[in-house]
Every structure is written in C-alpha cells, then in structure tokens.
C-alpha distance (Angstrom), angle and dihedral (degrees) to the residues before:
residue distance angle dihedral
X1 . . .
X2 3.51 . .
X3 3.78 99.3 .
X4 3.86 98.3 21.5
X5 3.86 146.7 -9.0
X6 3.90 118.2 -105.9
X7 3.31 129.9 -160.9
X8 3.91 108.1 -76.3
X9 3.71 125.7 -151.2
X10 3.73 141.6 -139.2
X11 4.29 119.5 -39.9
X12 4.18 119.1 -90.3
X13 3.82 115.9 -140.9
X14 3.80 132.2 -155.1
X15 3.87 126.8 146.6
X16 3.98 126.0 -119.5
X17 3.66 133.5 148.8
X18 4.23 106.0 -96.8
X19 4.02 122.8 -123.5
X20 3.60 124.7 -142.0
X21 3.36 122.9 -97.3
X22 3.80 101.3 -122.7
X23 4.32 104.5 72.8
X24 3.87 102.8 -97.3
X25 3.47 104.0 -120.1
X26 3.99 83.5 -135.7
X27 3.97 91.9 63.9
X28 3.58 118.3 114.6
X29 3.97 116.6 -82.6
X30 3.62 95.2 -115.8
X31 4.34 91.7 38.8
X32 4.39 78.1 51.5
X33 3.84 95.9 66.4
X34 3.43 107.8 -75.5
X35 3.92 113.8 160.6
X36 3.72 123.2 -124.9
X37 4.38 80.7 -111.9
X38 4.20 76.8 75.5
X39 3.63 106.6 43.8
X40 3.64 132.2 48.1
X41 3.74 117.6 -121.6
X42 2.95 96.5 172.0
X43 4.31 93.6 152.7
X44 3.64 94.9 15.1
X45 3.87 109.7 146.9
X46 4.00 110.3 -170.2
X47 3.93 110.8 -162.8
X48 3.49 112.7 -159.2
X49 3.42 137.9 175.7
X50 3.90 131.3 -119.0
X51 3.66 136.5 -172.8
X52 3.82 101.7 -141.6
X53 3.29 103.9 -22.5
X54 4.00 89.7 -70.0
X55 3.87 94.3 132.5
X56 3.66 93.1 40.6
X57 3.97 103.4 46.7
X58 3.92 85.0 50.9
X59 4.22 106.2 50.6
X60 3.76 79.8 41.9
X61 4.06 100.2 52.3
X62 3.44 86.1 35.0
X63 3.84 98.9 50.7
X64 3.55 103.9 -133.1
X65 3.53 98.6 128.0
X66 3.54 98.9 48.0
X67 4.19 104.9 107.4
X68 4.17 91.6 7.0
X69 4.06 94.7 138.3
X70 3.60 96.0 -127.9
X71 4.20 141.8 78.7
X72 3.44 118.5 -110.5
X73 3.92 120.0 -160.8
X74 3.69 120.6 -170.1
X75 3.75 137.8 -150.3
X76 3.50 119.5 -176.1
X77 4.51 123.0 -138.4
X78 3.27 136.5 -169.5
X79 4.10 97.4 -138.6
X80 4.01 137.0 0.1
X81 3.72 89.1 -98.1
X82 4.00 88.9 68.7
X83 3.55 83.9 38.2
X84 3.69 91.9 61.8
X85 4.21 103.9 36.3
X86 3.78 86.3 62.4
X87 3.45 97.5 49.1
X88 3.73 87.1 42.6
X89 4.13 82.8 53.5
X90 3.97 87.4 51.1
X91 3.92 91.2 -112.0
X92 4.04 94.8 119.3
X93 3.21 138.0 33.0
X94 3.62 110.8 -159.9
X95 3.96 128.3 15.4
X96 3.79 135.9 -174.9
X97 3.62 119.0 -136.0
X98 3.62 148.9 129.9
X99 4.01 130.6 -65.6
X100 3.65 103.5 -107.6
X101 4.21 104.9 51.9
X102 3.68 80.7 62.2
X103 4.05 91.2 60.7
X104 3.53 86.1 53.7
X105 3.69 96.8 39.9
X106 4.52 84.6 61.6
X107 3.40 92.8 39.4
X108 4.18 81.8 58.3
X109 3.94 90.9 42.7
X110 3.67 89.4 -118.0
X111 3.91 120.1 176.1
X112 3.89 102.2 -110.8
X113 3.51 146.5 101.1
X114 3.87 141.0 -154.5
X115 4.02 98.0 -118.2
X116 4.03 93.6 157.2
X117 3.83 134.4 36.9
X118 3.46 130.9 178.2
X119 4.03 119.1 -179.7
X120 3.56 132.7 -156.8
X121 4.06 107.7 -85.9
X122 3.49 108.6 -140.9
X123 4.01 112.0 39.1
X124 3.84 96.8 -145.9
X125 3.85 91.9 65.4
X126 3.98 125.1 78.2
X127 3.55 130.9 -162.6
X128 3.84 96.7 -161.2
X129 3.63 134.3 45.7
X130 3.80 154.4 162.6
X131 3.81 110.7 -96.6
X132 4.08 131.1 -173.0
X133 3.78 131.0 174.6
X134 3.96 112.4 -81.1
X135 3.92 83.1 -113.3
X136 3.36 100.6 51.7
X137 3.88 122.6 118.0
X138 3.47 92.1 -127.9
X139 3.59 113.5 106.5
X140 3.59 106.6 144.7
X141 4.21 134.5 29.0
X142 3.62 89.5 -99.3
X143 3.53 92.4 63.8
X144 3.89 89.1 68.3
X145 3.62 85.2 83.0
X146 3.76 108.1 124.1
X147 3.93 103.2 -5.0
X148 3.59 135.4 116.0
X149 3.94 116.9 -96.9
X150 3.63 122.4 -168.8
X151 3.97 107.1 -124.1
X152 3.48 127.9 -174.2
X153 3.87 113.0 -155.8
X154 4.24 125.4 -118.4
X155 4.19 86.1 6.8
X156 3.46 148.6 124.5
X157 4.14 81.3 -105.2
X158 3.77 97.2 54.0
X159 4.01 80.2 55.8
X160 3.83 101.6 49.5
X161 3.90 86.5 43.3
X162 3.67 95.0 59.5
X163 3.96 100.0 37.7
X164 3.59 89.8 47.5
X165 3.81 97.8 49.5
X166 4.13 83.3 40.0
X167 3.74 84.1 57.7
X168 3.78 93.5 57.8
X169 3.77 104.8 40.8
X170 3.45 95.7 -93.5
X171 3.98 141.9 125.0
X172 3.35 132.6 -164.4
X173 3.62 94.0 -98.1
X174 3.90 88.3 67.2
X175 4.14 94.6 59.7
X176 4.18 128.9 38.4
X177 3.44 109.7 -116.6
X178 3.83 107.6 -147.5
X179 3.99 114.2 -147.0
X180 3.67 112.6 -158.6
X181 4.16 116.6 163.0
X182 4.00 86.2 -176.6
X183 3.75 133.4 36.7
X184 3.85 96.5 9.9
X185 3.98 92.6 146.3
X186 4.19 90.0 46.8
X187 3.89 84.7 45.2
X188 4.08 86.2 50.3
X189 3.33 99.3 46.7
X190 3.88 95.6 44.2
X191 3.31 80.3 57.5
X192 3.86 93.6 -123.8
X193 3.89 83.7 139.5
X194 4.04 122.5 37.5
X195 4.17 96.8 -152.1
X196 3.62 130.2 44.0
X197 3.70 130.7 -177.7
X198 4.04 115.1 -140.8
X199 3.63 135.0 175.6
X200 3.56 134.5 -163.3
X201 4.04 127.7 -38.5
X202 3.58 81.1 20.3
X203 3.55 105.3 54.4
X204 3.29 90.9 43.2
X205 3.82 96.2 57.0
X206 3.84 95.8 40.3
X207 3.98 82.1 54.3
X208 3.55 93.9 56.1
X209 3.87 95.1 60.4
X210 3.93 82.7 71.9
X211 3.77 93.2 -132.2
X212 3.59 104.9 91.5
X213 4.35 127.0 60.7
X214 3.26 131.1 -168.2
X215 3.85 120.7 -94.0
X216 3.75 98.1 -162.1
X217 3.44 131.4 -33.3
X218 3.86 131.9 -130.8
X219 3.60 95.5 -112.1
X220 3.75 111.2 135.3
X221 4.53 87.1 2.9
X222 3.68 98.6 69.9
X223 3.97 118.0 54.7
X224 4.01 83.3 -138.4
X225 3.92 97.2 -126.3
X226 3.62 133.6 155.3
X227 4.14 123.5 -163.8
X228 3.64 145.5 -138.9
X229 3.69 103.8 -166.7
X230 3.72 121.3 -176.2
X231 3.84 133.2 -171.2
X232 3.36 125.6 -98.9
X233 4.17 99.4 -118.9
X234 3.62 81.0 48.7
X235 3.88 100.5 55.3
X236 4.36 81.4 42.6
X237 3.86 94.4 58.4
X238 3.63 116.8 82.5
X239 3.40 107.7 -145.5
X240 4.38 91.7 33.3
X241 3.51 77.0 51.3
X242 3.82 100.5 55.3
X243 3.00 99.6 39.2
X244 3.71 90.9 52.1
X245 3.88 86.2 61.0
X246 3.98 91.0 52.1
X247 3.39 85.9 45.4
X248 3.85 92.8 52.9
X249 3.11 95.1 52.5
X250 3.96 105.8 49.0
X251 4.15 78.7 55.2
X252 3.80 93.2 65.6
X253 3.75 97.3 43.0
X254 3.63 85.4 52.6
X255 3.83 88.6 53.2
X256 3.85 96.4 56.7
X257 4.11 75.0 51.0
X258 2.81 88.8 69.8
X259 3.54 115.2 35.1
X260 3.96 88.5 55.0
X261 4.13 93.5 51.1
X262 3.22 106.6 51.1
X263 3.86 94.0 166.1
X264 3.58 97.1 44.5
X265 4.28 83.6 50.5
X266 3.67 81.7 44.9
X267 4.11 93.4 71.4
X268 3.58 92.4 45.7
X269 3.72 95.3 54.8
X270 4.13 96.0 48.3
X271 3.93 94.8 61.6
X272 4.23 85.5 43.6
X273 3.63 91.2 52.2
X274 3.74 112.1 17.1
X275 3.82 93.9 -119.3
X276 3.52 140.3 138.6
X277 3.84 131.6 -107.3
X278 3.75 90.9 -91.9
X279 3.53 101.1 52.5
X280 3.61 98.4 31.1
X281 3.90 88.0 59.0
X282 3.92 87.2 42.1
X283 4.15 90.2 56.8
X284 3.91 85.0 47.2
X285 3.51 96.1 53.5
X286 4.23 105.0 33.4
X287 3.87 95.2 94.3
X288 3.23 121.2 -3.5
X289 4.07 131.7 -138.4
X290 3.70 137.7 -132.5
X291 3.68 137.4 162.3
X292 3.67 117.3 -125.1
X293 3.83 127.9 178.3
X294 3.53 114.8 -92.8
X295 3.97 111.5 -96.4
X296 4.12 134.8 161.6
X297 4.00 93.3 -90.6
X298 4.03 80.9 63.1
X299 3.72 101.5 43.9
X300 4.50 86.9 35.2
X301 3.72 85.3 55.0
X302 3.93 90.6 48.9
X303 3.82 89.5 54.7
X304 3.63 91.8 52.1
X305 3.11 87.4 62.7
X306 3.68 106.7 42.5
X307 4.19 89.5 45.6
X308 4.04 86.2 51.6
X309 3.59 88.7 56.3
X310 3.98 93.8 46.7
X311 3.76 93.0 49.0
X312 4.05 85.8 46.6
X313 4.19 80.5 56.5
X314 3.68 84.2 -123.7
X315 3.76 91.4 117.2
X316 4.13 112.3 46.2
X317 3.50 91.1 -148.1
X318 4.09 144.5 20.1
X319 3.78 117.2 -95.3
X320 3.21 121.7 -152.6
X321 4.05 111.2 -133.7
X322 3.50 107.4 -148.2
X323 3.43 94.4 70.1
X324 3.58 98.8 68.5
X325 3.72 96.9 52.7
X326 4.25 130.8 79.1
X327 3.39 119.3 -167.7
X328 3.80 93.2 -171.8
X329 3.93 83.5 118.6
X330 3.58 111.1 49.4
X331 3.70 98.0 98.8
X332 3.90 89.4 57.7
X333 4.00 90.1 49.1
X334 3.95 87.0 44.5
X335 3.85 92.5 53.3
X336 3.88 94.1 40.6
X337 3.11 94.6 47.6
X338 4.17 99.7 46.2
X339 3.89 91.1 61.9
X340 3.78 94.1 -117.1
C-alpha cells in the first residue's frame, strides 16, 4: 500500500533458491539495472498485483505510465499474502504489500524478492494501530491482559500484536487472539473481540465514526515500510527484468505525486474508499510514503522482525534477511526520486 496498509492475510509458500542482496555482478545486464532506454520491450507484458486499485489509480492520475514501452496487466488482492501465492504460482510479477507477509513468505522458501521499499516519511506518524471502543476499560497495554484481540496471521497485525503486548510484559498466552479471515470489522464492532489492529484508509474511516480511539499506535514498533516484491523468474528474465526496473521507478515518481498534491490524491482516494473530501484527504495525508534505495537500516530492520518472530516460536527456524532483498534497482529509485 501506497496510500495505506490493509488488513493482510495468512503467509503463501513456494520454494526457490535465495539471491544475495547486493546485485551479483554475474546477473544478467538487463536483471543488473538496465533501463527500459537499453532493452527492447517491445511485447513485454508486466502483471502486477494491486490491493484495490491503490497502485493503479495513482501511476495513472499521476501519468507515469503514459508512454512507458511496456503492457501492464493488473490483478487486484485483498492482502500481500495473495499477493505472494500468485506470484509464487507464476501469475504476477510484481506485488505491493506490507513488510511482514514477506518474513513469512522466506520462512516458506517462496520465490520473491523485496526490489522496492518505500518508508513512512515523517517518523512521528503511523499508519497502523491498536484500536478499542471509546467505552472500553482498556486504557492502558496492561489492560490487554485476558481479552480477545483480533489477529490477522503472517501481517503487519500479527507484528503490532506481539511488540505491543512485548512492550507491556505480556505474551500471547496472556490475551486470546481472535482469527477471523471474514467479517473481522462486523466481529469488532459486535464487540465479539475487544482489540483490533487497523491500518491506513481503514483506520482512518473507522476513526471518523467518533466511536473508536486509538490504543497505541505503531510509532517507534513498526519500521514503517511498504514493498514491491517480484518473483524470482521475473527478476531472471532480462527484459521482465528491465522493465521491472522502469517500472519501479515510474512508481516512486508517482509517489512524490502524490505526496505533493494532496487534493488531486484526494479524488483518487474517495471513489477507492467511498469517502468524503475530508476523510479522503485525511487517508492521503496520515502517513506519508516515499521510496528510498534499499540500504542495511532497511534489510536490519527486516531481521528484527523476522528474529522477533523466531524467538516468539512463530517462525521454526531463523531466516536470514538478505536473501530476500535485490538492490539491482536502487540507482533507478535514487534518480527518480532526486528530481533529475
């Protein structure tokens, strides 16, 4: 998510060998960087996948896409776990999800890579958080004790849920986490669960309603990162490849789009969402994106993660995260990104 984090679902698996995260000077020339200016793709069809047509409202209203010398087909998920089974299948080529489906999706040997990452701009704003009922009696962390949170397995959720009751002394063995693949908003606001974790668009509109407040956010527990996975056959192909790196980089001019119209972002969010003005601009502006080259506080902060969840015995194993990111594209993100 470009715009905002949704609720993510359970982890894909598949099996490949991993690359090292440095670009193997023995990589094809086109898988190395090369531009689309150097390769002709001519016939080139990238398939990428969307969560609600997020990525795809915002290279269009932005423009980016207009004379790029390629096809691109989309498919639309609910979740980077989807995201990654079909590229896992071969079906897509390059997906946009959170951080954390792709610590399950190593852990599962699955055939992708981080090849894009955009972070969260400003560190004192969140784009997910732990919400309750404004009558609830939980006021603080250690409340949590004993009640029902709504989890979300292989997400961003799964993540907050266990650094937040980390934070307050707790384990998972202390609270009842609630798994619920459909319905987990009707189940929330039944209150069949007392906790719910939301992100983005979402939290934002369940905000709105005025009956909800925030628990804690994930300021300062999240690392704030957004991905652009891509398949391993992809990443192999030289002209899927290039064209993946064009491709790349049209996406993060079109984020610095839209960070710097907010109103223009505004109308593409409404339709997306069914919102108003207010909130649409309000989902815009919560938390936002930009893409940054892929460096060691990205792939450290990706460890952290995938260790936590080892030492949490949700992971049977350690993972080691620089296998499941390629910098082959960081001096395309750099030069996007620098307005030259």
């Amino acid at each position: 998510m470009l715009v905002a984090l949704v609720a993510l679902f359970a982890a894909a698996c598949g099996s490949d060998d991993d690359t090292e995260a440095t670009s193997d000077a023995t990589a094809p020339a086109a898988a190395a960087g090369a531009s689309a200016a150097a390769v002709d793709l001519t016939g080139v069809t990238l398939h990428v996948g969307d969560q609600y047509n997020i990525l795809k409202s915002q290279l269009e209203a932005a423009g980016v896409l207009d004379d790029a010398p390629y096809k691109v087909e989309w498919s639309q998920f609910q979740g980077g776990p989807a995201v990654i089974a079909a590229e896992t299948g071969g079906d897509v080529d390059l997906g946009m999800m959170g951080e954390t489906p792709v610590v399950f999706a190593q852990a599962a040997n699955s055939p992708v890579k981080v090849v894009g990452v955009s972070k969260i701009s400003d560190p004192a704003k969140y784009n997910f958080a732990l919400i309750v009922k404004n009558d609830s009696p939980i006021r603080t962390i250690a409340d949590l004790k004993g009640k029902k949170i709504l989890n979300s397995q292989g997400t961003v959720s799964q993540y907050l849920i266990g650094r937040v009751l980390e934070k307050a002394g707790l384990t998972t063995k202390d609270v009842e986490l609630v798994n619920i693949q459909q319905g987990a908003q009707a189940a929330y606001d039944r209150g069949d669960v007392d906790v719910s974790g939301s992100g983005g668009a979402p939290l934002v509109t369940t905000l709105a309603k005025g009956q909800d407040r925030v628990l804690i956010s994930g300021s300062g527990l999240l690392p704030g990162f957004n991905y652009l996975v891509a398949r391993d056959g992809a990443l192999s192909d030289p002209k899927t490849s290039a064209a993946l790196g064009d491709f790349l980089g049209r996406v993060a001019k079109s984020q610095d789009w839209y960070n710097a119209n907010p109103d223009k972002a505004a109308e593409i969010v409404k339709p997306i969402y069914k919102v108003d003005d207010a909130i649409a601009r309000k989902i815009v502006t919560l938390a936002p994106f930009k893409y940054v080259p892929i460096d060691s506080t990205i792939i450290d902060a990706h460890q952290s993660e995938a260790d936590f969840f080892t030492e949490q015995g949700v992971l049977k194993s350690t993972v080691d995260a620089t296998k499941v990111f390629d910098d082959r594209y960081n001096p395309i993100v750099t030069k996007a990104t620098s307005g030259s």
